[in-house]
C-alpha angles and dihedrals in degrees: 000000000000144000149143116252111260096179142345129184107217087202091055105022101224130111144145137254135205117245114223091256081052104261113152112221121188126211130192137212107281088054088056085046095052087064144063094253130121095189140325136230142230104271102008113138110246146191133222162161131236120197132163081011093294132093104263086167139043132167136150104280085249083075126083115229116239 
């Protein structure tokens, strides 16, 4: 799936993102973990995994999901 970043808190490392329909989604820090990342930032296009009905995976949309 995809999104844009809606917020991300650099001291816990969760955050949410807008759908494109305008859902917001939150992810915590495991899901941020799972990835490459170091942070994100507010309106960066992003890709992820949902699993169990909550984000396990984000990364910047230039980089493949596992």
């Amino acid at each position: 799936m995809q999104g844009t970043v809606r917020s991300f808190d650099e001291a816990t490392r969760s955050g949410s993102v807008f759908l494109d329909d305008g859902t917001v989604l939150t992810f915590p820090a495991h899901a941020f973990d799972a990835g490459p990342l170091l942070l994100l930032r507010t309106g960066q296009r992003v890709n992820f995994t949902v699993s169990g009905g909550e984000i396990s995976y984000i990364t910047l949309s230039t980089f493949p999901l596992p």
